[in-house]
C-alpha positions in Angstrom: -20.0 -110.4 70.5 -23.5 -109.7 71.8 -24.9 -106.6 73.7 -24.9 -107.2 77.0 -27.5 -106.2 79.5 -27.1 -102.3 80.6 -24.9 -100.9 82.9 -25.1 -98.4 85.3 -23.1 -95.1 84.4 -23.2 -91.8 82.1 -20.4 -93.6 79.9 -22.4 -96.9 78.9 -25.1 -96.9 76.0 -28.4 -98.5 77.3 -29.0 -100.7 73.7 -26.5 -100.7 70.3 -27.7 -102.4 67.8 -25.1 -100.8 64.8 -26.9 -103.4 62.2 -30.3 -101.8 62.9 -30.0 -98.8 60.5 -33.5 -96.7 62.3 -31.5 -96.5 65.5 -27.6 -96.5 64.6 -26.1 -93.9 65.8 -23.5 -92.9 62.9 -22.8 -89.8 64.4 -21.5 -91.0 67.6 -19.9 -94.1 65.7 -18.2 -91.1 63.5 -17.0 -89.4 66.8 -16.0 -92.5 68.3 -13.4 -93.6 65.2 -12.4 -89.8 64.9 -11.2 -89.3 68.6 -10.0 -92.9 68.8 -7.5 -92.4 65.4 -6.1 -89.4 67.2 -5.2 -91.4 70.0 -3.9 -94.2 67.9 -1.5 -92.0 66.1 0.1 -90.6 69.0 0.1 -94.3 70.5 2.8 -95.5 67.1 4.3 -92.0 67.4 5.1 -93.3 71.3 5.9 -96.7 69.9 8.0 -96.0 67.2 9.6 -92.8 68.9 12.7 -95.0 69.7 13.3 -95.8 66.2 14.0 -92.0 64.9 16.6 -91.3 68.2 18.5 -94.9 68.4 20.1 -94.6 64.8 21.8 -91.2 66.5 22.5 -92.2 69.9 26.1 -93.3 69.3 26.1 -89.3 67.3 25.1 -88.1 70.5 28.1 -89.7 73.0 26.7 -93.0 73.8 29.2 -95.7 72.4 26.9 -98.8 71.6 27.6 -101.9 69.7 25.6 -102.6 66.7 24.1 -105.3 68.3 23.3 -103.3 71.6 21.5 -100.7 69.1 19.7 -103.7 67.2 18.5 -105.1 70.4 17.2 -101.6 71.9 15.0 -101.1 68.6 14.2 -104.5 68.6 12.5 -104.2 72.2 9.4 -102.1 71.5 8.1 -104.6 69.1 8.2 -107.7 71.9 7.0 -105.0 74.7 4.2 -104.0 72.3 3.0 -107.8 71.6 3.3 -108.5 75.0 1.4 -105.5 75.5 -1.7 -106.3 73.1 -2.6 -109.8 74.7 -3.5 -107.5 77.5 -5.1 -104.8 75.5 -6.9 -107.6 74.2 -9.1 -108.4 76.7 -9.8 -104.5 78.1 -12.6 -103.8 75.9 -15.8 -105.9 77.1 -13.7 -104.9 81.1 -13.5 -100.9 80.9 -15.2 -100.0 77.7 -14.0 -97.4 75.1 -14.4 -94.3 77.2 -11.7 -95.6 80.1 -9.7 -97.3 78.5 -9.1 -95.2 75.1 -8.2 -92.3 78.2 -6.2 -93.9 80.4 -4.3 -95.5 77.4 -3.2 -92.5 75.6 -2.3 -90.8 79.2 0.3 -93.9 79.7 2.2 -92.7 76.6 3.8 -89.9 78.3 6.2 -92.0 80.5 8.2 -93.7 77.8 7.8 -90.3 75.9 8.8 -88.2 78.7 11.9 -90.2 79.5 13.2 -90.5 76.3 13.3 -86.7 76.2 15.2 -86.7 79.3 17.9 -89.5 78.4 18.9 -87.6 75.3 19.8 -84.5 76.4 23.1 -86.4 78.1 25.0 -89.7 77.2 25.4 -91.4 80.7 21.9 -93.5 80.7 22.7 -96.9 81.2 22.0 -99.5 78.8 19.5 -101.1 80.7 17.8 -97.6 81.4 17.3 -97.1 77.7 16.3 -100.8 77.3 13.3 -100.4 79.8 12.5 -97.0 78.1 12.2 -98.8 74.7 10.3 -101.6 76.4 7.4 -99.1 77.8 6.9 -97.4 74.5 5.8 -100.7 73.7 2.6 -99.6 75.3 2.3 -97.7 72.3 1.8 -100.6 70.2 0.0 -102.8 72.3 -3.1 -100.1 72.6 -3.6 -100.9 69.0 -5.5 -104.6 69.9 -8.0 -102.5 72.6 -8.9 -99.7 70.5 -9.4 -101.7 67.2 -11.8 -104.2 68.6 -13.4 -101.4 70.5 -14.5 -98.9 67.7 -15.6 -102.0 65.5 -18.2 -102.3 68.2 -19.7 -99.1 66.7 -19.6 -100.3 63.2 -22.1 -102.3 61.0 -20.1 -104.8 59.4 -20.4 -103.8 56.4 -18.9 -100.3 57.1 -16.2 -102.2 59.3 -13.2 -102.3 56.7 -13.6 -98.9 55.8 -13.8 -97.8 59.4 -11.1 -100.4 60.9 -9.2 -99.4 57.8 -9.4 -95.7 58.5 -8.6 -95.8 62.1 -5.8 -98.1 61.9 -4.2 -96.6 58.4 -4.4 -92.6 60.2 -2.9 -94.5 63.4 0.1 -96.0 61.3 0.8 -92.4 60.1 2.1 -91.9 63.2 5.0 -94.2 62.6 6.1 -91.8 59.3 4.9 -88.5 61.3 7.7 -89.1 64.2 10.2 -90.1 62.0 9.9 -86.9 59.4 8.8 -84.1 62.0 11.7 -85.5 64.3 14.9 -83.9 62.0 13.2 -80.8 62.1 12.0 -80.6 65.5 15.2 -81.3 66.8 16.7 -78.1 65.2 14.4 -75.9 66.8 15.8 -74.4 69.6 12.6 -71.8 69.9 11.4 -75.8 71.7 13.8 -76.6 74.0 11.7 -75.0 77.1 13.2 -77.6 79.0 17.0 -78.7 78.9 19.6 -77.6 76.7 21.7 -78.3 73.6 23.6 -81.4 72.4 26.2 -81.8 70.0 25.6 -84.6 67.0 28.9 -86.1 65.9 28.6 -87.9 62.5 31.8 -89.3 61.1 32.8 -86.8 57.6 29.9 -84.4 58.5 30.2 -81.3 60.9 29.2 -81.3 64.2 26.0 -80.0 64.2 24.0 -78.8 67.3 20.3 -80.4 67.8 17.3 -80.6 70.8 16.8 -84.0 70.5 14.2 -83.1 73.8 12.1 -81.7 71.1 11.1 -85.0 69.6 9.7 -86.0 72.8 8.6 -83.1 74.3 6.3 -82.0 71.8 3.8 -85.0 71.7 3.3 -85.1 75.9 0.5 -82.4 75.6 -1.6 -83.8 72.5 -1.1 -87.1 74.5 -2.9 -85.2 77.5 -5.5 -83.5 75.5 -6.1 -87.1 73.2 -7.1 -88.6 77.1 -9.3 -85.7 78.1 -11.3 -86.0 74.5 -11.2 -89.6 74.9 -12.3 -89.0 78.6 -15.1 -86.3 78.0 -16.8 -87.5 74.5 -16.5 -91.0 74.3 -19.0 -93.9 75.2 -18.9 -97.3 76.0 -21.0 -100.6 74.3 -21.7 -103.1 76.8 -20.5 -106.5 75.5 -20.7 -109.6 76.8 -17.7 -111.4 76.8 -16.0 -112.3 80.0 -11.9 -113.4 79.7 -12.9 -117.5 79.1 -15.1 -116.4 76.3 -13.2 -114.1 74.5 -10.3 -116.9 74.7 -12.8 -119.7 72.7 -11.5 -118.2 69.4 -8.4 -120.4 69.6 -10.6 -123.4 69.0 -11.3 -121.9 65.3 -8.6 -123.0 63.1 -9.5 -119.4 61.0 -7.8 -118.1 63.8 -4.7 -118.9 63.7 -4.5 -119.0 59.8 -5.2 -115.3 59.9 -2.3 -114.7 62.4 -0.3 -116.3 59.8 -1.3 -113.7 57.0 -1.1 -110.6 59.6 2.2 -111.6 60.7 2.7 -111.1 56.8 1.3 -108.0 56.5 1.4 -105.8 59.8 4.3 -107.9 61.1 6.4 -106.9 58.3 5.3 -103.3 58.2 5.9 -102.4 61.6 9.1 -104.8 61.7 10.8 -102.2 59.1 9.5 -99.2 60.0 11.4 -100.2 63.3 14.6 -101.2 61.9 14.6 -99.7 58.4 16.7 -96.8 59.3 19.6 -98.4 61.2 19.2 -101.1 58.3 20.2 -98.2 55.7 23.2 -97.0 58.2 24.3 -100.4 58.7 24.5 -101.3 55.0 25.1 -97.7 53.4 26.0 -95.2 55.9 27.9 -93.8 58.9 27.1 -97.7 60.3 29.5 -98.9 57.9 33.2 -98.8 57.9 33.5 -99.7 54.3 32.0 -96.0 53.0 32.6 -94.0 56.0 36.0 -91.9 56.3 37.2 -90.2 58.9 39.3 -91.0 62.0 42.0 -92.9 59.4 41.0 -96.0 61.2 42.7 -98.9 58.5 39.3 -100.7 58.7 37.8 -97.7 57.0 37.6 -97.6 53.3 36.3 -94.3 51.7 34.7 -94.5 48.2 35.2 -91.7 46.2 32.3 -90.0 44.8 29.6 -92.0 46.8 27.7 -89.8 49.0 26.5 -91.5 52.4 23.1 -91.0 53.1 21.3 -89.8 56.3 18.6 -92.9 57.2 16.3 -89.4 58.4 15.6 -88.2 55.0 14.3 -91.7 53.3 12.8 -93.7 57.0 9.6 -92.0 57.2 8.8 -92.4 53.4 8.3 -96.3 53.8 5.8 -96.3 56.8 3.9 -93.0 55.5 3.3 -95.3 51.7 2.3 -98.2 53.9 0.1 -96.3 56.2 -1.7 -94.6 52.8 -1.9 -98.0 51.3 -3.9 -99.1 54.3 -6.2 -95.7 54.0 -6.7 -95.8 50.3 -7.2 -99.6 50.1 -9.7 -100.3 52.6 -12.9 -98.7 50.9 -11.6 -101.2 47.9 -11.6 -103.9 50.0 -15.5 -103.5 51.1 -16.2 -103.0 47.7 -14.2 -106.2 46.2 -13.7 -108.6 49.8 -10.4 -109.1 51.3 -9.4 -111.9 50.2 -8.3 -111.1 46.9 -6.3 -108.0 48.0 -4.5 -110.3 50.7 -3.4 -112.7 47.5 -2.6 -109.5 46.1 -0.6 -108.0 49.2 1.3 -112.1 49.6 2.6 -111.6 45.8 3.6 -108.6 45.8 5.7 -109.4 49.0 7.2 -112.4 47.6 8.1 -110.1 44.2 9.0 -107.2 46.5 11.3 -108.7 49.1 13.4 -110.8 46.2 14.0 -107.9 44.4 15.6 -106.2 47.5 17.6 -109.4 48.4 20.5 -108.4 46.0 20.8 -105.3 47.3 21.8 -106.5 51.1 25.3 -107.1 50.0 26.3 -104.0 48.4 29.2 -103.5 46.2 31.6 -101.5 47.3 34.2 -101.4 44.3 33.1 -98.4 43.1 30.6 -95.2 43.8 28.2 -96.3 40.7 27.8 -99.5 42.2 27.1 -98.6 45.5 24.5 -95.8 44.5 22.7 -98.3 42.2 22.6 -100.9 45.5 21.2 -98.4 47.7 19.1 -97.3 45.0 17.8 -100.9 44.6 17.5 -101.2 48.5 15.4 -97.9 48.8 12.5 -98.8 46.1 12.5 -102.8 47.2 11.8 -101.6 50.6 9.0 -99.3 49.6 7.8 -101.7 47.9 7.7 -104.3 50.5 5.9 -101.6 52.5 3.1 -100.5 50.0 2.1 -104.2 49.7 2.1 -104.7 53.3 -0.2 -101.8 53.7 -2.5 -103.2 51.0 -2.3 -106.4 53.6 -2.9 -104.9 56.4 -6.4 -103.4 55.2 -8.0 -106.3 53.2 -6.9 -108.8 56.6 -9.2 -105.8 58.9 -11.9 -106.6 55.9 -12.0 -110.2 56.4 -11.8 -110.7 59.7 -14.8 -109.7 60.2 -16.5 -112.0 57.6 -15.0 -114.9 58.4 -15.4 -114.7 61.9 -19.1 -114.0 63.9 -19.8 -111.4 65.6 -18.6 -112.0 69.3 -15.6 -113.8 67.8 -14.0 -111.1 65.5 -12.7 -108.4 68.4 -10.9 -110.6 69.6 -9.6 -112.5 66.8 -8.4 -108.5 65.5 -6.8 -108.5 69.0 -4.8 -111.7 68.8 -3.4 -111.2 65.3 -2.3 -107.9 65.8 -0.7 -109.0 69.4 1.5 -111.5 67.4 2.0 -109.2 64.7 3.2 -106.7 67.0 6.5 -108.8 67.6 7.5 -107.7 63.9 9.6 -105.6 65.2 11.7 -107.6 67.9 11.7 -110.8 65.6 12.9 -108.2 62.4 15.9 -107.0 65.0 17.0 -110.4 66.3 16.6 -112.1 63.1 18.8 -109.1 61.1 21.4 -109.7 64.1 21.5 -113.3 64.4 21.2 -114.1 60.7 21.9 -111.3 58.8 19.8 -109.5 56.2 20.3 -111.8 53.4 19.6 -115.0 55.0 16.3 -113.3 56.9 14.9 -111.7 54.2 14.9 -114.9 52.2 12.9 -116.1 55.0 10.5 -113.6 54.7 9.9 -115.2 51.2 9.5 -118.7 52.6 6.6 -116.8 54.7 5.2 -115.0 52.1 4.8 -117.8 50.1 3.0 -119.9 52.5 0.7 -117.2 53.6 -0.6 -116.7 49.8 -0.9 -120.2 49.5 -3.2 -120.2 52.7 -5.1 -117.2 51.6 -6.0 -119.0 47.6 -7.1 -122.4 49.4 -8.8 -121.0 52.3 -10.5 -117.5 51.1 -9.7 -116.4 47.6 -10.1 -119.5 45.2 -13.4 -120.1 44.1 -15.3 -122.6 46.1 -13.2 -121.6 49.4 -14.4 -122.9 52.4 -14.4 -119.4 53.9 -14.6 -116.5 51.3 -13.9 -113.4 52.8 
């Protein structure tokens, strides 16, 4: 995108030029991605907030269906793509100052009502389902506040930057889901409202704040605005709506929605649904190893100890997250494109390793404990080499695409990628885990074929 010509205001930069090195400004480009990736991590912890209290509403007196629960984690992934084809275009409109402050602001309504809808169990569904739809804002910040800061960036500083900003935002996701077990217990918290009682089936009741895991992020989502609102600039670009929407006559376009759908769309797809995955297949989710209640459908395996989703959920976003923050200085060293083939065949490796473990066996506590151990490192895996994914993409984008082109073109694919979450839910639902994870190969597989013959094999038409 080009500079445009000035505008009036405080908040808009006269000229930026961040490829002329005598007047770039790193310091305010610095500032810029600093206050930015603040914002960004409370906008996933907003997103992803309904992932670390759904697998416990049922503990907490609600009485939903498996399918209701899949559904209501499902919707903040198709709010938040829905969500980033607006967030898109914001940008060149309200510049980074506005829109980075009135974004992070927004997160408090989602966040506020879920801790209100906690404290008691007579929300109705659909209540909860337009809560989980609004944290979607969350995600969908993510395609306004990337483009934006790589305004401030020469390109050849751009994958460590975008890699940076959007690896320390995707902490978010693993910071909810740890910090939420032990805010939760904290009653020194609960200013507002008082306790509940968690049921699980074979454990004792236990007494929590659930409030607390909502609570505490409203007034670092205030402050992140005022920052955002008092220190931050704007670039004036010029790109009105019809240009910015001229990248869908590059076919690079939507070939690199194909490989971020890989990458981001399987990354925040699990971080979603990982943890109601794990109950489902190995814990209080599943009548098979749960007693309790001497229901007949309930068999209990001796010896096999169930294990709470809270303790192991937050490990696989926080390894994809790092992957994205250690991988993307690599990436501007060595180009993208060979760390994409890397991040596709590692998936494909990954993801067929973990298929077996989708149908554990429950004929004896060994087996089941060597399943679930197979499940837990298969999905780490698949989320380290998503990470890896999710940085080189941010590094090629860039290259492949010219300047007034590439904002946009990060906007769109992480829009779509943004649905991982919804598409992960249904998909588990309608198909069941076996049958989508082999999918997920099929995917895999195509994407690294795209990424050897279009920007990793020698002689590719776009090396990137």
């Amino acid at each position: 995108m080009s500079t445009a010509p000035a505008r009036s205001g405080g908040e808009w930069l006269q000229s930026w030029d961040p490829e002329n090195e005598e007047t770039w400004d790193s310091g305010l480009a610095w500032r810029t991605l600093w206050i930015t990736t603040f914002c960004l991590t409370l906008a996933f912890i907003a997103w992803f907030l309904p992932s670390a209290i759904i697998p416990k509403l049922n503990a907490l007196g609600y009485t939903w269906t498996k399918s209701q629960l899949y559904w209501m984690a499902a919707m903040p992934g198709l709010a938040a793509g829905l969500f980033r084809l607006v967030w898109m275009v914001l940008p060149p409109i309200m510049g980074t100052r506005k829109m980075v402050a009135l974004s992070t602001l927004l997160l408090t309504a989602s966040t506020l009502g879920w801790g209100v809808r906690v404290q008691q169990p007579t929300a109705p569904y659909w209540e909860l389902m337009v809560l989980a739809f609004l944290a979607g804002i969350g995600g969908g910040v993510f395609s306004g506040f990337m483009p934006s800061t790589s305004f401030f960036f020469p390109r050849r500083m751009q994958g460590t930057a975008l890699g940076l900003q959007a690896g320390l935002g995707n902490f978010g996701v693993s910071v909810v889901q740890l910090l939420t077990p032990y805010l939760i217990a904290m009653s020194g918290l609960a200013i507002f409202g008082g306790s509940q009682i968690l049921k699980t089936p074979g454990k004792p009741n236990k007494e929590v704040f659930y409030q607390n895991a909502s609570f505490i992020w409203i007034p670092l989502m205030i402050i992140g605005g005022l920052l955002a609102w008092s220190m931050l600039k704007s670039v004036p670009i010029k790109a009105n709506i019809r240009q910015q929407f001229d990248i869908f006559s590059n076919q690079d376009t939507w070939w690199m929605t194909l490989v971020y759908i890989m990458t981001f769309g399987t990354f925040s797809g699990l971080a979603a649904q990982f943890g109601l995955l794990m109950s489902n297949l190995y814990g209080a989710g599943n009548d098979k190893v749960v007693s309790g209640a001497g229901a007949a459908a309930k068999v209990l395996i001796e010896g096999y100890a169930v294990p709470d989703p809270v303790k192991y959920v937050f490990l696989g976003p926080l390894i994809g997250a790092g992957a994205r923050v250690v991988f993307s200085p690599l990436t501007d060293r060595m180009g993208g494109a060979k760390w994409s083939l890397v991040s596709g065949l590692g998936l494909i490796a990954s993801i067929i390793y973990t298929i077996p473990a989708l149908t554990p066996d429950y004929s004896s506590a060994a087996a089941l404990k060597g399943d679930f151990s197979q499940f837990l490192w298969g999905m780490l895996a698949i989320f380290l080499f998503s990470g890896i994914g999710n940085a080189s993409t941010f590094k090629q984008m860039p290259m492949i695409f010219e300047k007034r082109q590439a904002g946009g073109v990060i906007g769109w694919t992480a829009a779509i990628a943004a649905f991982g979450p919804f598409f992960f839910g249904v998909g588990v639902n309608l198909l069941g885990p076996t049958a989508f994870y082999w999918i997920g190969v099929a995917w895999a597989i195509m994407c690294t074929a795209i990424v050897w013959m279009r920007y990793a094999r020698p002689g590719a038409p776009k090396p990137s």
